[in-house]
C-alpha positions as CSV (number, residue, x, y, z in Angstrom):
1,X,0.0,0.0,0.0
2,X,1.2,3.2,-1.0
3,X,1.1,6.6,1.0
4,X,-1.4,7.8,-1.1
5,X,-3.9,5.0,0.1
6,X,-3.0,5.4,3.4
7,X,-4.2,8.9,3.5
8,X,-7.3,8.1,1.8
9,X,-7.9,5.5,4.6
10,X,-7.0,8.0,7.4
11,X,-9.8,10.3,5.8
12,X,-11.9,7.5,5.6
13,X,-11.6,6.6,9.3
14,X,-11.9,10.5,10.0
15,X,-15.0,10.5,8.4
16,X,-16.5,7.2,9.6
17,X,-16.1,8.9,13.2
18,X,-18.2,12.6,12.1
19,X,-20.3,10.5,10.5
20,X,-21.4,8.3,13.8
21,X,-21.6,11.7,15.9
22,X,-24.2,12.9,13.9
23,X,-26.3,10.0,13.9
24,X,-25.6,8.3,10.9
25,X,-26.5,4.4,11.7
26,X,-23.9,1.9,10.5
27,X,-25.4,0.5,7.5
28,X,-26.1,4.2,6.1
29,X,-22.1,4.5,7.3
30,X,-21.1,1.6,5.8
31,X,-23.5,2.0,2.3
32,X,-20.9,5.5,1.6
33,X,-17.8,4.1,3.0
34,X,-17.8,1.7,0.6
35,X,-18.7,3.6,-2.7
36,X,-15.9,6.1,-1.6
37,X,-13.3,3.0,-1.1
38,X,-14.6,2.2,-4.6
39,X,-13.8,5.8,-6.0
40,X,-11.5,6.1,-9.2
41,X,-8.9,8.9,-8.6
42,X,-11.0,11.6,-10.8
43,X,-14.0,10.7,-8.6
44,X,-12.0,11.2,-5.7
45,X,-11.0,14.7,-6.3
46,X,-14.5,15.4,-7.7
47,X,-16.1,14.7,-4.2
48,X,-13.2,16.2,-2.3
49,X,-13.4,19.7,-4.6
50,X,-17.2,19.6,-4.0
51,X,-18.3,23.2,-4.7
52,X,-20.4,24.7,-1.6
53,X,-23.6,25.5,-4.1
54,X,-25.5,24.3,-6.6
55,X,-25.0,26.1,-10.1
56,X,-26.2,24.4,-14.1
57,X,-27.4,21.6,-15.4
58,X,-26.0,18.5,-13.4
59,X,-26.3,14.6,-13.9
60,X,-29.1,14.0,-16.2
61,X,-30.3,16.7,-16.9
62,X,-26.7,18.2,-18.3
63,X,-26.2,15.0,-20.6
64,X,-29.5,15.5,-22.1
65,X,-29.3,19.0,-23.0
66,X,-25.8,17.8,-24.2
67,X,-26.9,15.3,-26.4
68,X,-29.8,17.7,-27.5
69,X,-27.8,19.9,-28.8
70,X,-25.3,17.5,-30.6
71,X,-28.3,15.5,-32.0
72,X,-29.1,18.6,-33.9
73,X,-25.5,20.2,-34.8
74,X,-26.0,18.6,-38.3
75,X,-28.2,19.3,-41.2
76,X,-31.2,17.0,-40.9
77,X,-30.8,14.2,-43.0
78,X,-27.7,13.6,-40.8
79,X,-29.2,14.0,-37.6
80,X,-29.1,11.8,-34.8
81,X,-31.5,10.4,-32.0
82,X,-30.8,12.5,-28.9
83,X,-31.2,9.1,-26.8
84,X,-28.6,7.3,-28.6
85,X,-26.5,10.3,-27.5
86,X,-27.0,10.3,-24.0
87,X,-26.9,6.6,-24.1
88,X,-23.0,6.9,-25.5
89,X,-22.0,10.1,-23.2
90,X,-22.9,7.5,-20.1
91,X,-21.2,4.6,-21.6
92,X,-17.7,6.5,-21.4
93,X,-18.6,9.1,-18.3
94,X,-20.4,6.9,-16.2
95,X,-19.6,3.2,-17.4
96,X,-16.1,4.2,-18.1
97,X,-16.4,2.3,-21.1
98,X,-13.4,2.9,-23.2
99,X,-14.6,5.0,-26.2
100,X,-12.9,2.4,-28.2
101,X,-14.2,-0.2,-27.2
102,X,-17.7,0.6,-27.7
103,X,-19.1,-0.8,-30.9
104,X,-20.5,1.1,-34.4
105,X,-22.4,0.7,-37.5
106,X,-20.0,-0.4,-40.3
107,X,-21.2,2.8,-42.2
108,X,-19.9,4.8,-39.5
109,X,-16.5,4.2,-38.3
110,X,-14.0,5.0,-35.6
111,X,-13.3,8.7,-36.8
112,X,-17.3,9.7,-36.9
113,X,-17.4,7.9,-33.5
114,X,-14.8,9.9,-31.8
115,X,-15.8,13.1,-33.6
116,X,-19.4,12.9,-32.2
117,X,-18.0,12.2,-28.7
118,X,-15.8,15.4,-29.2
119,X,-19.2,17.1,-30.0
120,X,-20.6,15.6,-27.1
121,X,-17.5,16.8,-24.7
122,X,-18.1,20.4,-26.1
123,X,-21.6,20.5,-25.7
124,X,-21.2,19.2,-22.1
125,X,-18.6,22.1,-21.7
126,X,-20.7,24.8,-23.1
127,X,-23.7,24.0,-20.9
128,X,-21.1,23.7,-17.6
129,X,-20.5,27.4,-18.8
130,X,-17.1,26.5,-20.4
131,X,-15.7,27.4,-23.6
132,X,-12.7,25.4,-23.9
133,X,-10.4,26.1,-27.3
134,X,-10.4,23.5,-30.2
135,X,-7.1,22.2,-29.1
136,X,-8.3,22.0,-25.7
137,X,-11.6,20.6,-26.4
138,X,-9.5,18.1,-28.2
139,X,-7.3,17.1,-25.3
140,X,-10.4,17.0,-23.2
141,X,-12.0,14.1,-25.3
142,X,-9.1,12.3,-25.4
143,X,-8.6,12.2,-21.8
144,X,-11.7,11.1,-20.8
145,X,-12.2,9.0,-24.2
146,X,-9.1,6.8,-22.3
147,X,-10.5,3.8,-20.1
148,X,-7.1,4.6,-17.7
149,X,-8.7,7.8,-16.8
150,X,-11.4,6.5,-14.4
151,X,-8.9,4.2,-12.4
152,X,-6.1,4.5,-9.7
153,X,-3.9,7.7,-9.4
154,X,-1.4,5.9,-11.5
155,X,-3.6,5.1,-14.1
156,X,-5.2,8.3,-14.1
157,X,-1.9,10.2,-14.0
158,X,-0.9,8.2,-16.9
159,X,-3.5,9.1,-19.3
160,X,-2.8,12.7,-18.8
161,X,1.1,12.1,-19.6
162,X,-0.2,10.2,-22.7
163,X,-2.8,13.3,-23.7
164,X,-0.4,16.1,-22.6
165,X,2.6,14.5,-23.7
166,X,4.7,16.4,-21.0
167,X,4.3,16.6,-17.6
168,X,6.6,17.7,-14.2
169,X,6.2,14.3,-12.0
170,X,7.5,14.9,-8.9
171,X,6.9,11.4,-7.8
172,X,9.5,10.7,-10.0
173,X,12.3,12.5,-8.1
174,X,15.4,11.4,-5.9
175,X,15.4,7.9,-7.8
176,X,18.6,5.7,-6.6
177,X,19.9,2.6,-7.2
178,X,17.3,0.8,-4.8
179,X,15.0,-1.8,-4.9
180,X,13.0,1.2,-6.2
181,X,14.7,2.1,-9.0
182,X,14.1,-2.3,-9.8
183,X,10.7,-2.1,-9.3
184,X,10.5,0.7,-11.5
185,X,12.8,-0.9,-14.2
186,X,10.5,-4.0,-13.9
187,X,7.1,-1.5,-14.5
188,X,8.7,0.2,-17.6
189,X,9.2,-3.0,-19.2
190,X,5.9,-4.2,-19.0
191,X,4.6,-0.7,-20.2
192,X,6.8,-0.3,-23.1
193,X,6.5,-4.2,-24.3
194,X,5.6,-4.2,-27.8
195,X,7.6,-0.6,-28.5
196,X,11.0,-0.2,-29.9
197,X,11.5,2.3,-26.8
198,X,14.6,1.3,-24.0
199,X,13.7,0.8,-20.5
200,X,16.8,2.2,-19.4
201,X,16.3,5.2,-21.4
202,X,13.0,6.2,-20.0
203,X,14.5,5.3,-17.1
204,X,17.4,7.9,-17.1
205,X,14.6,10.2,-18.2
206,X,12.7,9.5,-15.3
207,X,15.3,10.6,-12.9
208,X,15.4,14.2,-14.5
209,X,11.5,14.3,-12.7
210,X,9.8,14.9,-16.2
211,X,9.0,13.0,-19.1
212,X,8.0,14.8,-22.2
213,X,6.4,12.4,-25.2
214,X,6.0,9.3,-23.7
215,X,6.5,6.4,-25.9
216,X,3.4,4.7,-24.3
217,X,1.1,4.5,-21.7
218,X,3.2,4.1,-18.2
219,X,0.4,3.5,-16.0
220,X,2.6,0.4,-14.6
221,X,5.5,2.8,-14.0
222,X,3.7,5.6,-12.5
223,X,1.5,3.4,-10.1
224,X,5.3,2.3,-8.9
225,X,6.1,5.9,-8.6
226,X,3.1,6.4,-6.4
227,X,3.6,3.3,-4.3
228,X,6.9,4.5,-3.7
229,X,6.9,8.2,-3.5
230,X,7.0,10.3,0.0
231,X,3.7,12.2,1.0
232,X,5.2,15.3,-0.3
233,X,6.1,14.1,-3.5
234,X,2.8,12.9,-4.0
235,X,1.1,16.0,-2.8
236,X,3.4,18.1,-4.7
237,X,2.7,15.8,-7.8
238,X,-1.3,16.4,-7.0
239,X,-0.8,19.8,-7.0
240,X,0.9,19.8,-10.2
241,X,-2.6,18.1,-12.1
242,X,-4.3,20.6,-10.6
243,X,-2.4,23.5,-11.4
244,X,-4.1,26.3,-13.7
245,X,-1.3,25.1,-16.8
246,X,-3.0,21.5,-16.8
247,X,-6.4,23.0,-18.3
248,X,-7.1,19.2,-20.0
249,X,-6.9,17.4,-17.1
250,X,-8.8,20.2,-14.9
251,X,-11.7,20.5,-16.9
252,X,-11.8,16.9,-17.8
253,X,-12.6,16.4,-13.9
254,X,-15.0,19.2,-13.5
255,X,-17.1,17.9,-16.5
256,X,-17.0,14.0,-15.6
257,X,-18.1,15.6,-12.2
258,X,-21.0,17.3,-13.7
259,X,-22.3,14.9,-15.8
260,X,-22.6,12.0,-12.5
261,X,-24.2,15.5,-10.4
262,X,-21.5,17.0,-8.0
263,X,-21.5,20.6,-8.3
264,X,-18.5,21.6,-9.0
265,X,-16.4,24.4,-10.7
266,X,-12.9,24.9,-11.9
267,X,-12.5,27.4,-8.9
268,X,-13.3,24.9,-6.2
269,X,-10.2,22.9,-7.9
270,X,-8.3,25.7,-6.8
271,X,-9.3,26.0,-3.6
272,X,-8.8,21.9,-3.7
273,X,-5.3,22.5,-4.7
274,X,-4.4,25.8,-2.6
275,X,-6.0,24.5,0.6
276,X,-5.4,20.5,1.1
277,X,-2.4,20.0,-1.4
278,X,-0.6,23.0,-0.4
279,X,1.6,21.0,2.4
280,X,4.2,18.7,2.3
281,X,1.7,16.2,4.6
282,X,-2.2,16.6,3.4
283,X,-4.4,15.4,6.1
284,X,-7.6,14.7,3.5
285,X,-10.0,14.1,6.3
286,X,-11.3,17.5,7.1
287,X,-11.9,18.3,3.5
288,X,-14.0,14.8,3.0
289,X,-16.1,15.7,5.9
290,X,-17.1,18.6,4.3
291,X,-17.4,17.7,0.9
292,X,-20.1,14.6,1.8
293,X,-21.4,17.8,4.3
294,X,-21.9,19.8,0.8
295,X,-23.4,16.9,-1.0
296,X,-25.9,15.9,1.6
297,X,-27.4,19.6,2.1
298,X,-27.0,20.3,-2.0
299,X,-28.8,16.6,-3.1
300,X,-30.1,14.9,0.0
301,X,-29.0,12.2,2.0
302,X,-30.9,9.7,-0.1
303,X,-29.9,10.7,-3.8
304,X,-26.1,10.9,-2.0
305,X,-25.2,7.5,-3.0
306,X,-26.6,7.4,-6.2
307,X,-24.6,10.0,-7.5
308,X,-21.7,8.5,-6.0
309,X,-22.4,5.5,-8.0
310,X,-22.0,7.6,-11.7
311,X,-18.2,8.4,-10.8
């Protein structure tokens, strides 16, 4: 277990005992506990950034009006059935399906597929009150188009290298002959299987604490950075996801968010970012309490579950 899930339990514990003091029964405990064990790392940060009002379309009322309005984007003998759309938008958002492997009509393809979900990403953006740039909108879809998205830290931090193609990783500091540095030799090798790219090379990359055009997906090799970084380094490397300069994988939270119905803003990411992450030892407790306090007041103690079954 790395440090990371160690604070997560610690919060977890924190909040199990706020919880029983204001007379939550242990089933109803239990019921959240374990859908916030169950959280990917995107989720995570959605519930923690939980914005302290309610503000847009959320959950299914946002994907409709997204898929409305992509439904009828095109002239009309190419327009499509606004339930289809929907359907499609919570395959990838809420299934975490990923967009390639969900199946289309011969006639269409794999470019028309991922061009409508780019619609659909937009449209999603525009009614969250965001008007992301083409390029941005771009890296947006492709983030959250990518199954390793909605997992782990490691995963998730992963798919943003791959999107982003550079990225400051903290995590991957002060790197030393060690059984780290084997562990990590081991991970690379199973990420970069099937590539002409050298382990070692990526390795002596590595050390420098950036990476910039990853020859594949290193969701092996950054798990192992996680497992194996210090608090601060993983803090530090938290921070640096959430940092103004990483608009892809900001807004790719606050959207996913949206769409499964925690209100939530790219300001309350700051606040996430500024407040919690800005120490060299986060104590994520506190901020969980509140969050599930936010949730509860903004949906209701018994739609608070559901939504944390869309992330």
């Amino acid at each position: 277990m790395g440090n990371f899930d160690q604070l997560i339990g610690a919060a977890i514990e924190h909040l199990r005992g706020r919880l029983f003091a204001r007379g939550w029964s242990s089933t109803e405990i239990g019921a959240l506990v374990g859908r916030i064990e169950r959280l990917n790392f995107p989720g995570l940060l959605a519930v923690l950034g939980t914005g302290n009002r309610r503000s847009g379309l959320l959950g299914a009322e946002l994907l409709s009006a997204a898929a409305q309005d992509v439904a009828f984007e095109g002239p009309p003998d190419e327009r499509l059935e606004p339930g289809a759309v929907q359907r499609f938008l919570k395959d990838v958002l809420q299934r975490h399906i990923s967009l390639s492997d969900i199946p289309v009509r011969e006639s269409e393809g794999e470019e028309l597929k991922y061009e409508r979900f780019k619609q659909g990403v937009a449209a999603l953006a525009r009614r969250s009150g965001m008007l992301p740039s083409l390029a941005q909108t771009e890296r947006i879809a492709s983030l959250l188009s990518n199954g390793e998205f909605f997992r782990d830290i490691g995963s998730a931090t992963a798919a943003t290298l791959w999107t982003v193609r550079t990225l400051p990783l903290a995590v991957a500091e002060d790197i030393h002959w060690s059984p780290r540095a084997i562990r990590l030799l081991f991970a690379l090798r199973r990420d970069l299987r099937g590539t002409p790219a050298s382990a070692w090379t990526v390795f002596g990359q590595l050390r420098g604490g950036e990476l910039d055009d990853p020859p594949a997906m290193l969701s092996n090799t950054l798990r192992i950075l996680y497992e194996t970084a210090s608090i601060a380094a993983v803090s530090e490397m938290i921070r640096t996801l959430l940092a103004k300069d990483n608009e892809s994988f900001r807004l790719a939270v606050v959207l996913y968010a949206r769409s499964a119905g925690i209100p939530i803003e790219e300001a309350d990411l700051d606040v996430l970012r500024e407040s919690v992450f800005n120490t060299d030892e986060p104590d994520l407790g506190p901020a969980l309490v509140r969050a599930i306090g936010r949730l509860e007041e903004n949906l209701g103690r018994n739609f608070l579950n559901g939504v944390l079954d869309r992330l």
